[in-house]
Structure formats: structure tokens, C-alpha cells
N, C-alpha and C positions, 0 to 999 in steps of 0.2 A: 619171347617165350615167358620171359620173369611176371610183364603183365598180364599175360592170360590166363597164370597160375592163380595170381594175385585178383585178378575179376572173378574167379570160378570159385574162389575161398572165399569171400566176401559173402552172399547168401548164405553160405549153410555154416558162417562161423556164430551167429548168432544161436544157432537149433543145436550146432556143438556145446557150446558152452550151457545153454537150457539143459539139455540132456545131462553133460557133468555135473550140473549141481541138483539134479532132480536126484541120480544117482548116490554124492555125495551123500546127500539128505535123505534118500532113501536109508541107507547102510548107518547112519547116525542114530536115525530112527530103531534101527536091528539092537543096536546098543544101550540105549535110552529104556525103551520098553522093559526089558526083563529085570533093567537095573532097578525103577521104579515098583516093578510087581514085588522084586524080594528085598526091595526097604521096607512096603508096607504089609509084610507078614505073608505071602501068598506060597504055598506049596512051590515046592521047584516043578513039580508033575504038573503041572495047571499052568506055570510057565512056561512050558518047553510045549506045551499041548497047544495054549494059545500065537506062539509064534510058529509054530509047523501050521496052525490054519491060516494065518497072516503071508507066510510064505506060499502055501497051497494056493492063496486066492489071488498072489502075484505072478502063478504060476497059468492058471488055467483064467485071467485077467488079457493075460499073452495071446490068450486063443480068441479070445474076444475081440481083443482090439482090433484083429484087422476088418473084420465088419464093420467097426464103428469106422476106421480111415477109409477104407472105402466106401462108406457112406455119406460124411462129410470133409474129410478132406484130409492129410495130415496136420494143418495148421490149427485146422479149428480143435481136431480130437486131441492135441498136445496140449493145447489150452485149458482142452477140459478136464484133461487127465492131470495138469499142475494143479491148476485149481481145486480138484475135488481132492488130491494129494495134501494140500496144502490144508484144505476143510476138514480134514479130518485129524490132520497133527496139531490141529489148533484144538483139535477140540478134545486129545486126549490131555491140554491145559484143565479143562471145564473137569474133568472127570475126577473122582477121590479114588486113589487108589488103597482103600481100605477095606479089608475084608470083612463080609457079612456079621459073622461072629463075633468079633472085637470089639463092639459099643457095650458091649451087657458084659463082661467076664473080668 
């Protein structure tokens, strides 16, 4: 019994552990953001507005995604949804968090 528990966890301990740190990293992210927006001067109102859409689009993202797995597969659409997860927190590195008005005042 101990090995068949043990072959049947094997598979999906890798897509567990994917998952925890997509999660992990997701909710870091939750943190990160607004801390960033009100270092560099940005209304709390324009904060709280841009992470309710951030949330909203992780929200109805949910709804989406099972067309995309069932369209190509869970493996491939996990892959793509880390990746493009991952493309985008990279890239709020590239971004200046500085608001419009501050270079002239």
C-alpha cells in the first residue's frame, strides 16, 4: 500500500510544488505593489483602484482559463500561465514608479 501511495504522488508532486510557489509569489507580489506605488508618491485611491483591477483580472482570468486547458492541455497552459506570470513581474523591474507630476514641481 505504502508504494502505491508513493507512485501516485510522484506526478503531481512536481505541479504541487509549481502551484505553491506560483501562489507564494503570486500573494508577494499582493505586497510588493502597493508598497512600491506609495514610496513613490501615488494616491492610496489609485492604489487600492489599481490592485482591485489586478485582482478582478485574476478573478475573471479563472474563467478563462479553462478554455485555454482544455484547449491545450494543463501542462502546456501552466507553462504559459508561469511564464507570462513571471513576464510581467519582470517587467514591473523595467517600470519607474514615479508619478506624472513630480519631474516639474
Amino acid at each position: 500500500m505504502a508504494q502505491t501511495v508513493r507512485t501516485l504522488h510522484a506526478p503531481v508532486k512536481a505541479l504541487f510544488s509549481g502551484t505553491t510557489l506560483l501562489i507564494a509569489r503570486n500573494s508577494l507580489l499582493g505586497v510588493i505593489l502597493p508598497l512600491r506605488m506609495e514610496a513613490a508618491g501615488y494616491p492610496v485611491a489609485l492604489t487600492g483602484v489599481v490592485m482591485a483591477v489586478y485582482y478582478m483580472g485574476l478573478a475573471f482570468g479563472g474563467l478563462y482559463t479553462k478554455r485555454v486547458i482544455l484547449r491545450i492541455g494543463h501542462i502546456r497552459a501552466f507553462s504559459a500561465f508561469a511564464a507570462l506570470m513571471a513576464a510581467v513581474c519582470l517587467a514591473y523591474g523595467f517600470l519607474s514608479f514615479q508619478p506624472h507630476g513630480s519631474c516639474c514641481g
